[in-house]
N, C-alpha and C positions, 0 to 999 in steps of 0.2 A: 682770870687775869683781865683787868682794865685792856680797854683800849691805849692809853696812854705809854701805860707799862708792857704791854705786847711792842709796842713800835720800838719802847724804849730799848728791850731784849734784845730786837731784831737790828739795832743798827749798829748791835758787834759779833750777832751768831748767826752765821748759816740756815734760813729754815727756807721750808715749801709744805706746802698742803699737796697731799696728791688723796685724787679720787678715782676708781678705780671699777672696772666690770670685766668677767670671767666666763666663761660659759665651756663646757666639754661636752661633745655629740659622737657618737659611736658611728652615725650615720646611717643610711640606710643600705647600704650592701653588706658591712662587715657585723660579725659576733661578737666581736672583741674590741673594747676601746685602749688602745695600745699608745695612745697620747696621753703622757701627765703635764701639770701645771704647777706652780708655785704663784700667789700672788699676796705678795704681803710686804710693808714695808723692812727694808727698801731692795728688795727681790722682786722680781716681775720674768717669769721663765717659763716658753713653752719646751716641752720636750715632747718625738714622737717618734716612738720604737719604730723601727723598721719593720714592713711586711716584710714575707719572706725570711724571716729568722726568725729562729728560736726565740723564746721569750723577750717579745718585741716590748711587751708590757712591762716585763722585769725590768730593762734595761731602762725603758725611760721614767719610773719609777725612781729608779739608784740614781738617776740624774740629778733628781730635783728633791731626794734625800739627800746626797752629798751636797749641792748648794746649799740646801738650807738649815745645812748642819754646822755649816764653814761661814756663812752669812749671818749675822744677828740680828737682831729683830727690833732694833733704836736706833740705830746709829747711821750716817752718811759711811760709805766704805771707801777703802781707801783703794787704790789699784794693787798694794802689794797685797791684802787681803782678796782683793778679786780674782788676782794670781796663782793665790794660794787654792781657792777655791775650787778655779778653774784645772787647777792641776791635780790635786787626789780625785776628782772628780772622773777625769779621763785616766788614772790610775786603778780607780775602782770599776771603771768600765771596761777594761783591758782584761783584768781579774775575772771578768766573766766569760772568756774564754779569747783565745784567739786566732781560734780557727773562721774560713769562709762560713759562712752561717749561724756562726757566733750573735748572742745576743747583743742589738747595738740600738744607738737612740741620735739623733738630729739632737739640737737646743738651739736656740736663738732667746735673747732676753738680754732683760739691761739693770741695772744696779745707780740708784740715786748716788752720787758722790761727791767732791768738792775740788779745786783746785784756788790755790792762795786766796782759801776762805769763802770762796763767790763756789753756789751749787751747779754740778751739772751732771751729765748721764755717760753710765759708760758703757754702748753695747757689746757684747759678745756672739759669735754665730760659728756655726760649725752643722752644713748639712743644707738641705733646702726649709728648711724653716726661717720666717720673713717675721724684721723686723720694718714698721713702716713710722715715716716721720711726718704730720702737719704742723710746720714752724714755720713763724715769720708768713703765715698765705701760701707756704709752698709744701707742697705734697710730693712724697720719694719713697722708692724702697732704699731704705738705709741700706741693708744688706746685702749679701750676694750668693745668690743660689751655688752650691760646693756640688752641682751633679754634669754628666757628659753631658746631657743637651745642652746647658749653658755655656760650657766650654765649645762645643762644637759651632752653638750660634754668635759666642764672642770671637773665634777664629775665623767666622766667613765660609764655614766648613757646611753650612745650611743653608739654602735660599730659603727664604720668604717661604714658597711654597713646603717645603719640606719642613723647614721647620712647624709648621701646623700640622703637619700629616708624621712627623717624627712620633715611633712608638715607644722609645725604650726615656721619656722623659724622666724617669723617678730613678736610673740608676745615680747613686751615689758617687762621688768622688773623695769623699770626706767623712765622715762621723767618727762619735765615740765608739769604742767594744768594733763591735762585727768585723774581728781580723785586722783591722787599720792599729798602725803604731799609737800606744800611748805618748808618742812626741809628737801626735796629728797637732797642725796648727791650727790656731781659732782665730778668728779675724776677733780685732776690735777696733771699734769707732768711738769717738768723744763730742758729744753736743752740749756746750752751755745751753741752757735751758731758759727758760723765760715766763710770765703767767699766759696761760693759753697753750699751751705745750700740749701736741696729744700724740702719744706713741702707741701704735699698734701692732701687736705680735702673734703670730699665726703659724699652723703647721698646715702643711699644704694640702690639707683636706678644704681647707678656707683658699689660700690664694689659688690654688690648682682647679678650682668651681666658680671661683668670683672674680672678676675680673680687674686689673688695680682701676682703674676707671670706674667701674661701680664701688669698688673697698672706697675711693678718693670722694664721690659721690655722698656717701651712706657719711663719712667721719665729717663732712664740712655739714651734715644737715641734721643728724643728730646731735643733742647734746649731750645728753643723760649717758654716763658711758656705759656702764651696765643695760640699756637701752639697744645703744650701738652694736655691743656684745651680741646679743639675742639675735638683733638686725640680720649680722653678717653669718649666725649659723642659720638661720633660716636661711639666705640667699644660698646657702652651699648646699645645702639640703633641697630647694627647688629644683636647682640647676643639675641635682644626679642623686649628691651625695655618695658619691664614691666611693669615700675612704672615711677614716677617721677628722673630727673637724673640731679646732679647738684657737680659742682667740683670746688675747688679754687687751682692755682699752686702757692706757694709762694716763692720766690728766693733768698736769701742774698747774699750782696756785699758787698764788702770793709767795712769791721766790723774793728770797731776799739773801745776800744782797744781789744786784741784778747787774749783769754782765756790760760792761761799756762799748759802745760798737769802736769797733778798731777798721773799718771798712768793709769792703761788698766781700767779703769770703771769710768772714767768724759767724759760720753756723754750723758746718758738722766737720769733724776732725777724725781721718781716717790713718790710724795708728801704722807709720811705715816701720815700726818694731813688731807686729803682729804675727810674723813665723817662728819667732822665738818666745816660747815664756821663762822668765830665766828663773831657773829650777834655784840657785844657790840662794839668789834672794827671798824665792817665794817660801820657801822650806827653812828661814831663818826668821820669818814674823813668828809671833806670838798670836794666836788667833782671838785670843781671851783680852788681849790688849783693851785698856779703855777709849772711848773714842768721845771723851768730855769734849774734848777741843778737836773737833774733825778738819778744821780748815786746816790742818796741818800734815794733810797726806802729800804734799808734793814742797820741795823747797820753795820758798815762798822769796823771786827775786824781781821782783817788782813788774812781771812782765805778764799780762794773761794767756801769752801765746803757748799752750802746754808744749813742753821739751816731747821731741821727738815723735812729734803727729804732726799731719798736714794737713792745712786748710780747706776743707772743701764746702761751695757754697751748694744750698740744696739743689737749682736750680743744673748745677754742673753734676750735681754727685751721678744722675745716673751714666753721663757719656763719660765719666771718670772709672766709674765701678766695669764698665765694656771692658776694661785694660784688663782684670783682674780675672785671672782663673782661680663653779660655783657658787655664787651669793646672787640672788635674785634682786638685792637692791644695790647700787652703788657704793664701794666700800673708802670711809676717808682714812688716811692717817697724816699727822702730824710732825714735825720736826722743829 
């Protein structure tokens, strides 16, 4: 297609280029790589079985089968489809038993999407798996670790001191499977997106080794994201390699069309609907639905400010989030 007729396309459909880098390391202490990934348009998903359970593998395995069984592989998604997703998803994980020690898996990861036509992202989290944002020059963990130490160091319940010396950091508060209700809640966040957008998603073989200040480092000096990728399991691999270590670098380009600044807090939108997925709706989509015309996943009433999220600028998201308890070359796709 012409230059010409590409702009022409683009100044009535939704597109972005995303490019994109993957890497999965077993690491150096464990047998077993119990982390799966999904990275393909417009799915981008770490999953990472839990140590200490039964088929830690399996479970985060069925993670990222079930998304990408309910995800398509063209189209911008819609949130009631991301809904749907996300809910067989932790239905099927449930299925694998529900007893303590039960097979279970973390996920964090984010799904390219649209609101009244203009693209943006919509993450989901559930677990200490990290979702990371460089938008606009500003550097954030989107997400928010779902285990006691977190809750213990957001209640004051930690000094400084202790909290470095705290030993039980990786128990969980949240995941799919391993005994937790199939009505576990998953946080989700919404960021319009921009060109230059880099989102990076990791199970905490990577942030648990690396430090966000070296991850913030490595993403603003690399470019090549599949480069970046490489980068950050080698750093976690130095630093011990502990556990299992697995990262996705995801990239946006030429976004169209591009989000209008409405003032200093339209950059990431942290879903105050998020403890509830509402099952009547998500279980009444059609999953097979066509998505020719994707700008039409949200009523379209003239306002960018999505219904029922709240504003959060990057800069604030972390003292906001305190309140809250494969391919060796860079891979593109197109929309």
């Amino acid at each position: 297609m012409a230059d010409n007729e590409l702009s022409q396309a683009h100044s009535t459909t939704p597109h972005v280029r995303v490019t994109h880098g993957a890497r999965s390391d077993v690491g150096c202490r464990r047998k077993l790589n119990e982390d799966s990934y999904i990275a393909r348009f417009p799915l981008y998903l770490v999953a990472d079985g839990m140590g200490g359970h039964s088929g830690g593998n399996i479970a985060s395995a069925e993670v990222i089968a079930q998304m990408g069984a309910h995800i398509g592989s063209e189209d911008f998604v819609t949130q009631e489809e991301l809904n749907h997703a996300l809910m067989e998803t932790t239905r099927a994980l449930s299925e694998l038993g529900m007893n303590e020690g039960s097979p279970g898996s973390t996920m964090s990861g984010l799904v390219f999407s649209t609101h009244s036509g203009i693209p943006c992202i919509r993450i989901f989290n559930i677990g200490d798996s990290r979702t990371y944002a460089l938008a606009e020059n500003e550097f954030s963990q989107v997400t928010v670790d779902h285990s006691e130490f977190q809750e213990l160091k957001d209640s004051g319940a930690l000094s400084e001191k202790d909290a470095r010396d705290y030993l039980h950091r990786n128990v969980l508060t949240k995941a799919l499977g391993a005994g937790f209700s199939p009505s576990i809640p998953i946080d989700h966040f919404v960021a319009p997106i921009a060109d230059g957008d880099r989102y990076i998603i990791c199970s905490d073989g990577v942030s648990g080794e690396v430090t966000d200040a070296l991850i913030e480092m490595a993403a603003r000096n690399i470019a090549d994201p599949q480069d970046l990728a490489d980068e950050l399991i080698n750093m976690a691999l130095r630093a011990g390699g502990n556990d299992n270590a697995t990262v996705i670098v995801v990239d946006a380009h030429d976004v169209h069309p591009l989000w209008q600044a409405r003032g200093a807090g339209d950059t990431i939108r942290r879903d105050d609907a998020r403890h509830q997925i509402d099952e009547k709706q998500a279980d009444g989509q059609d999953i097979q639905e066509s998505h020719n015309a994707p700008e039409v996943d949200d009523a379209d009433d003239g306002d960018d400010t999505l219904p029922g999220e709240r504003v959060i600028h990057l800069r604030a998201l972390a003292e906001y989030a305190s309140q809250f308890q494969g391919s060796n070359t860079p891979e593109e796709e197109e929309l």
